[in-house]
C-alpha positions in Angstrom: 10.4 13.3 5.7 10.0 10.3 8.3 13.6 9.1 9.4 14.3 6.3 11.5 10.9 5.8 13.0 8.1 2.8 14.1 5.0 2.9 14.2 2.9 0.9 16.4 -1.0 1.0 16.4 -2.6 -2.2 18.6 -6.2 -0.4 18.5 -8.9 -2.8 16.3 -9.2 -0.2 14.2 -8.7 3.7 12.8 -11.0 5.8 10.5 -8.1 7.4 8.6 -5.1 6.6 6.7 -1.7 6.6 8.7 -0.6 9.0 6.4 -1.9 11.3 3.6 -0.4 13.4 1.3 -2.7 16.0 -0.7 0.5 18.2 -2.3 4.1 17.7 -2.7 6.0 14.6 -1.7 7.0 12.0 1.2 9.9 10.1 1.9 9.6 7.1 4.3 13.2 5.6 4.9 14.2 3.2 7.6 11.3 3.0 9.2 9.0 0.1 10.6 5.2 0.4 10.3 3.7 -2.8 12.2 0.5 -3.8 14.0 -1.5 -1.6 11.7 -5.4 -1.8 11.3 -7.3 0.4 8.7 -11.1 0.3 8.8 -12.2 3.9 6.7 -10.8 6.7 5.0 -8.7 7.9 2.5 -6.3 5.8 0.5 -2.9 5.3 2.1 0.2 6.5 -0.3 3.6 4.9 1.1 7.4 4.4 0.0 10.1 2.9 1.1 9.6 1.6 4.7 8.9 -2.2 6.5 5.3 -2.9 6.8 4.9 -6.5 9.6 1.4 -7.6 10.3 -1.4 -5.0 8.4 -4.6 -5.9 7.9 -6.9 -3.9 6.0 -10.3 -3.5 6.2 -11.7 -0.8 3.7 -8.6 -0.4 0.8 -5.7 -1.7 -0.7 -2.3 -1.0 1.4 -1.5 1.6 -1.3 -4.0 2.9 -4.0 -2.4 4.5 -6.8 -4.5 6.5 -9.9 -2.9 10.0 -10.7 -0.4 11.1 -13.4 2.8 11.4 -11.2 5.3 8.1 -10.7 4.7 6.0 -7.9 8.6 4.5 -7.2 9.1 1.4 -4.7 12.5 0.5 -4.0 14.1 -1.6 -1.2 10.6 -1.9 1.0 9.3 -5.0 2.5 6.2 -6.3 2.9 5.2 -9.2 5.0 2.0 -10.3 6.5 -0.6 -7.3 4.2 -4.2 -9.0 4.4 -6.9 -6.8 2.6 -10.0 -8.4 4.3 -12.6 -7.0 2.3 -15.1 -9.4 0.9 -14.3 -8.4 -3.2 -11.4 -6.4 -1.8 -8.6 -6.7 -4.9 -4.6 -6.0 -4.3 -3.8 -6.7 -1.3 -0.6 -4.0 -1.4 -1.3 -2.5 -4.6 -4.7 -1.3 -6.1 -3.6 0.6 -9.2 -6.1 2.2 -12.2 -4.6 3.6 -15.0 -5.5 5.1 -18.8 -3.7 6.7 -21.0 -3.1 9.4 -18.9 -2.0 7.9 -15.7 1.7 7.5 -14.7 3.7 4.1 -13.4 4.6 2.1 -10.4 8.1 1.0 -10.9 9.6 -1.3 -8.6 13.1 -0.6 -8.9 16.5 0.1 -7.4 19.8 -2.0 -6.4 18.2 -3.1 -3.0 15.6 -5.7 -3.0 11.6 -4.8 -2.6 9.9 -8.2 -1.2 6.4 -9.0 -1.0 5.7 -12.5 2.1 2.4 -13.5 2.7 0.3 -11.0 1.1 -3.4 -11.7 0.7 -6.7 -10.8 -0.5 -9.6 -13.2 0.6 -9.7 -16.6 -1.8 -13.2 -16.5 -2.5 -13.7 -13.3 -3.8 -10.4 -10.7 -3.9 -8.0 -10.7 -6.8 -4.3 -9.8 -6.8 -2.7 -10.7 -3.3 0.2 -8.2 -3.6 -1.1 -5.8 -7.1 -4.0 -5.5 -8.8 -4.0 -3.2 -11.1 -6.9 -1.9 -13.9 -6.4 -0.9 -17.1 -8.4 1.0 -18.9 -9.1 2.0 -22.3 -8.1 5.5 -23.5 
């Protein structure tokens, strides 16, 4: 668990996610994740926390495509630009079948999404994009 923590990362860029999970589970709570650049790597999983100021250069802000529950409650999320050219979801980037889980955006305390963006000429789904497929 991350308690209570900020995270501050003024470098042009970083060839890996800020965090990665491979087993089990993380909880992010009262914490502040700003000033973030992402250029490679592996997909970046997060819950419940402030993000201020990310841009993204490689994948969405959260990528989500396994069976499990992906649960967002009470996060913010101001200022996410995905700069890839085709880049879609600018938080988001979901794929699902028949198999897949959910992302539920739920809970008595309010998730927003401010200025969330993909790039106008070629991205789709500023905050979620999501695919659905058949089967």
């Amino acid at each position: 668990s991350i308690l209570n923590c900020e995270f501050h990362y003024d470098t042009p860029a970083i060839s890996r996610g800020l965090i990665q999970v491979t087993l089990g589970n993380v909880s992010i709570t009262d914490s502040k994740i700003e000033s973030f650049t992402k250029s490679r790597g592996r997909k970046t999983a997060l819950n419940s926390f402030s993000t201020i100021g990310i841009t993204l250069y490689d994948e969405s802000l959260i990528s989500y495509s396994i069976t499990g529950n992906l649960n967002i409650e009470g996060c913010i999320f101001t200022n996410i630009a995905n700069a890839i050219a085709n880049g879609n979801g600018g938080v988001i980037n979901g794929t699902f079948s028949s198999t897949s889980g959910s992302i539920l955006i739920t809970g008595t305390d309010k998730t927003t999404f401010t200025s969330c963006t993909v790039p106008s000429d070629s991205g789709l789904g500023g905050v979620t994009y999501l695919d659905i497929q058949a089967g």
